[in-house]
N, C-alpha and C positions, 0 to 999 in steps of 0.2 A: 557283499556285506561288509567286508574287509576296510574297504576303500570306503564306503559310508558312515562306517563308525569314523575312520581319519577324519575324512573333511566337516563332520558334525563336531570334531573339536578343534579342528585347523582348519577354515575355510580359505587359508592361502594354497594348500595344498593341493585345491584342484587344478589350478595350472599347470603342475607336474604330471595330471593326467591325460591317458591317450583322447584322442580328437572322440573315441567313440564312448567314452566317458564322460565328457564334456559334453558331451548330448545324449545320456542317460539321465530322464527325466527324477528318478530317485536319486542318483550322486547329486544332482544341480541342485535340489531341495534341501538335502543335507547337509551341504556348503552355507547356503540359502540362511538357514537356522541357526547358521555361528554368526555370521553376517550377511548381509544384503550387498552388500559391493563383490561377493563371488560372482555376482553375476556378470562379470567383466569379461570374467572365463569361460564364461557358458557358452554352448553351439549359436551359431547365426539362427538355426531353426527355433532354441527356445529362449531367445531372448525378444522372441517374435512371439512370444506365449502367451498371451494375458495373464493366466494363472502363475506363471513363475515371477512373472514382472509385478504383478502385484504384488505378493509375496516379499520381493524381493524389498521394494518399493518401503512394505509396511515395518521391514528390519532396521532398512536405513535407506531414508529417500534419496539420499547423493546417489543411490543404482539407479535413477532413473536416466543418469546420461546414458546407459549403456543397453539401454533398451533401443528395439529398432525404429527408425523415423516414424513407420507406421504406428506405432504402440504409443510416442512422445507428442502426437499430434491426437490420439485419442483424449476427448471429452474426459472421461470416467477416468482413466489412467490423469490426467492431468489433473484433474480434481481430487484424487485419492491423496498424490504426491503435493498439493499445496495445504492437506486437512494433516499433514506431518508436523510433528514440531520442530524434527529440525529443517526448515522448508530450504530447498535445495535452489541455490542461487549462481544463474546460468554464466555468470562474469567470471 
C-alpha cells in the first residue's frame, strides 16, 4: 500500500522498484494514474495486458511505444491510441 500511495504521486519512482513490483498489477496502475509513460517500467508480462496498455495509452498516448509488438499491431489498441489528442508520432 506504501509503495502505491508513492508511485500514484511519483510515477518515475516505479523504476526504483523490485522486478516483482514491476509486475504487480495494482503498483503498475498507480504509476499508470500519475502518468501513462510508467509503463516503460512495467513487467514484459503487463505491458502485454490490454487493460493496462489501454489505460496507459488513455493517460498519455506516447506509452504506446512501450507496449508489446503484439498489443501495437492490435486493431483496437491502435485505434484507441490514434482517437488521442495528443496522437503519438512513430518518427
Amino acid at each position: 500500500e506504501l509503495v502505491i500511495t508513492i508511485v500514484e504521486w511519483d510515477w518515475e519512482d516505479l523504476q526504483y522498484c523490485s522486478a516483482r513490483l514491476r509486475d504487480d498489477f495494482d503498483v503498475v496502475m498507480a504509476a499508470l494514474s500519475d502518468y501513462g509513460i510508467a509503463l516503460l517500467w512495467a513487467s514484459d508480462r503487463l505491458k502485454d495486458n490490454d487493460e493496462i496498455v489501454k489505460y496507459a495509452i488513455r493517460r498519455r498516448v506516447y506509452a504506446y511505444k512501450y507496449a508489446t509488438k503484439r498489443l501495437q499491431e492490435n486493431p483496437e489498441i491502435v485505434e484507441l491510441a490514434m482517437k488521442q489528442k495528443d496522437i503519438y508520432n512513430p518518427t
